[in-house]
C-alpha positions as CSV (number, residue, x, y, z in Angstrom):
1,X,-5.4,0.7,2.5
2,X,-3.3,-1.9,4.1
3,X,-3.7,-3.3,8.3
4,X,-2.0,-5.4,10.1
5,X,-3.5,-8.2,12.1
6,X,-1.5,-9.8,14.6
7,X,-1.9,-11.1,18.5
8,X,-2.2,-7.3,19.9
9,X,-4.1,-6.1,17.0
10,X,-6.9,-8.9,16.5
11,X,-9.2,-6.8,14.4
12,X,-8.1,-4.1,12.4
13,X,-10.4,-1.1,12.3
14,X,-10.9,0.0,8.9
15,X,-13.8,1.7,9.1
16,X,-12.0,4.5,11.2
17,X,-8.9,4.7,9.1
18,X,-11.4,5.0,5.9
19,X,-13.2,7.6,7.5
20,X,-10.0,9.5,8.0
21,X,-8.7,8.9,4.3
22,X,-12.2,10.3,3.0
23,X,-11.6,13.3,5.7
24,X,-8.3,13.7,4.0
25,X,-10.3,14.1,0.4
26,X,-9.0,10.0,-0.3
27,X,-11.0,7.7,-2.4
28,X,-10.3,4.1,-1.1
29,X,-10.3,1.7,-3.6
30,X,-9.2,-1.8,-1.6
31,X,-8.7,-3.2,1.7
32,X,-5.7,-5.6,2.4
33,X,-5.0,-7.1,5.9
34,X,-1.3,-8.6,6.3
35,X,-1.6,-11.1,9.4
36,X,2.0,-11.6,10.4
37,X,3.6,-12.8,13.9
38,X,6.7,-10.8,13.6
39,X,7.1,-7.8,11.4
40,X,9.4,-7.5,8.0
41,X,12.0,-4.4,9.7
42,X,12.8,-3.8,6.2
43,X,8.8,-3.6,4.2
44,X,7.0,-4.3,7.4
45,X,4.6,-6.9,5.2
46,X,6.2,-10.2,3.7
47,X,7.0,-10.6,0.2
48,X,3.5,-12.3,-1.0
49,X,1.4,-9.4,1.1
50,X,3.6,-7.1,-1.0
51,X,3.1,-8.7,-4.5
52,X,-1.0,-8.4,-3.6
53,X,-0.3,-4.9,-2.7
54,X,1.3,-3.6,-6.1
55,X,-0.9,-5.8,-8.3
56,X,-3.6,-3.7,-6.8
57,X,-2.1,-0.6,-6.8
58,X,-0.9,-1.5,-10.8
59,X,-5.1,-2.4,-11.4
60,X,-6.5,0.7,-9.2
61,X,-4.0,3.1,-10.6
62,X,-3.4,3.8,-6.9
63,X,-1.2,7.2,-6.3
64,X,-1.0,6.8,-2.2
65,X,-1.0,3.6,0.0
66,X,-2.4,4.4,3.9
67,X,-1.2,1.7,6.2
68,X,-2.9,1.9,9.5
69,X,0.0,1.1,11.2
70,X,3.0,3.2,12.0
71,X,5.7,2.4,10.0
72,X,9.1,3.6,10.3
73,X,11.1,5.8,8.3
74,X,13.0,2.9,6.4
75,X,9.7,1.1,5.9
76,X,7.8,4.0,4.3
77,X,10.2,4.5,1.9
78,X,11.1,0.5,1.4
79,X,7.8,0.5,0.2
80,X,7.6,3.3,-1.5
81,X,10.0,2.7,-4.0
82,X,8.6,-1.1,-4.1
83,X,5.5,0.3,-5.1
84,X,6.0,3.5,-7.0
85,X,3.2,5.0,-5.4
86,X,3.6,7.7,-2.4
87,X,3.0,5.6,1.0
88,X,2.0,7.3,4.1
89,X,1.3,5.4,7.8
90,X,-2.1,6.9,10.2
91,X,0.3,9.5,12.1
92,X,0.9,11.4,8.7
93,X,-3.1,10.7,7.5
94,X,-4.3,12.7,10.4
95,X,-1.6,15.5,10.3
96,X,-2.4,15.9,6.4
97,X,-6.4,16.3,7.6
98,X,-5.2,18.9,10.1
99,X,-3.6,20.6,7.5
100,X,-6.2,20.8,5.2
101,X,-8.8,22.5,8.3
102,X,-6.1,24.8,9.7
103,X,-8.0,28.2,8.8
104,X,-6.2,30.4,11.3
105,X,-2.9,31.4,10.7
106,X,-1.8,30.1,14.1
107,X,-3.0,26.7,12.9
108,X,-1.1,27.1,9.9
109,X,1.7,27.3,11.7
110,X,1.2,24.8,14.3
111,X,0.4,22.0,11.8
112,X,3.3,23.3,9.7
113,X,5.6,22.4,12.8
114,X,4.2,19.4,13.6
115,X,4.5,18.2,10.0
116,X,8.4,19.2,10.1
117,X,9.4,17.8,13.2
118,X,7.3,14.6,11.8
119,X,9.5,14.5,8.5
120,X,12.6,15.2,10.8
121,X,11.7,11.8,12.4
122,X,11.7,10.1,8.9
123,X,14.3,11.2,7.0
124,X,16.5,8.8,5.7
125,X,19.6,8.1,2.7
126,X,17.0,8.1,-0.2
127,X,19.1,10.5,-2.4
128,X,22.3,8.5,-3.1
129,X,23.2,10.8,-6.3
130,X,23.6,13.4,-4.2
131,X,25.9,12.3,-1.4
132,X,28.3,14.8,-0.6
133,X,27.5,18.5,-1.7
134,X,29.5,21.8,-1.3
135,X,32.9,20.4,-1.2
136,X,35.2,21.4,-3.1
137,X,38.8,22.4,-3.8
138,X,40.4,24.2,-1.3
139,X,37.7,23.7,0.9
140,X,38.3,21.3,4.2
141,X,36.7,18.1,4.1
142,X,34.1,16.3,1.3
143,X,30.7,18.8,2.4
144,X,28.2,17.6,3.8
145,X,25.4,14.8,2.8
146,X,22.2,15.7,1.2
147,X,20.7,14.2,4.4
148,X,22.9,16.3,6.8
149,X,21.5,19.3,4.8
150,X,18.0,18.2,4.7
151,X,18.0,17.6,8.9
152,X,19.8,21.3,9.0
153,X,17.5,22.9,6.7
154,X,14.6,21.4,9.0
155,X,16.3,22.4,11.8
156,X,16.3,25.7,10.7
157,X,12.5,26.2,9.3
158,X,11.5,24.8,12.9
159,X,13.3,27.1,14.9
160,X,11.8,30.2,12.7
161,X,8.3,28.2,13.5
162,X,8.8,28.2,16.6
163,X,9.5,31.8,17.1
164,X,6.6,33.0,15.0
165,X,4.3,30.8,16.8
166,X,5.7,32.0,20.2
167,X,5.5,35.8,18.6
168,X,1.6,35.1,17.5
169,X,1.0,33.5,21.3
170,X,2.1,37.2,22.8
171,X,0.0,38.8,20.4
172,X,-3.2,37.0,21.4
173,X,-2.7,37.7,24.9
């Protein structure tokens, strides 16, 4: 579990982020705060935070990071691939717990959308092997990236989410 501590954020609460990682089924093995002035854009902690960080997750055998902080797309997966270990920021924390207590199937749904148009926010050029797809001779133009494809195929599941959840609203009423 990693905070920031800065001049807006004097004290970082972790007893509410732990509570929502052990709501989330979590086990929180350490603690880190990063006190920084200005913010890394690329790993959002500096370089010695991040050594401390993966020399714990290496000892811990840590398979998710929680940062209670919102980081942004290019700074979850910076730090992802720094640390081979899945990193998620507070805003994905709490939609994984709503996930896990949806029990009605128009919860399902409306976590399921929330999630996707969460992930549509984040996506970014992680899958450079697979740069251009479906081109191909006699076809115009090189295809599409596997990004473009991932933002249409998430356009697509929301929409369908959308309309069952609008379908399930008429059905209550």
């Amino acid at each position: 579990m990693v905070c920031l501590e800065n001049e807006n954020n004097k004290a970082p609460n972790f007893g509410e982020l732990e509570a929502l990682s052990l709501s989330a089924g979590a086990r929180v093995a350490f603690k880190v705060v990063a006190k920084r002035d200005s913010l890394n854009s690329a790993l959002f902690v500096g370089s010695g935070k991040l050594k401390e960080i993966k020399m714990l997750c290496y000892e811990f055998n840590s398979k998710i990071i929680i940062f209670g902080n919102e980081l942004s797309a290019i700074q979850q997966r910076n730090l992802s691939m720094q640390l081979n270990c899945r990193v998620i920021d507070r805003v994905a924390l709490i939609l994984d717990i709503f996930a896990l207590r949806a029990n009605s199937h128009e919860g399902k749904v409306q976590v399921e959308l929330a999630q996707l148009e969460y992930l549509s926010t984040r996506l970014v050029r992680g899958w450079t092997h697979l740069e251009r797809q479906k081109g191909g001779i006699g076809l115009r133009g090189p295809g599409e990236t596997q990004l473009e494809t991932d933002r249409r195929l998430i356009r697509i599941k929301v929409k369908k989410l959308r309309h069952k959840l609008s379908n399930l609203e008429k059905q209550r009423k």
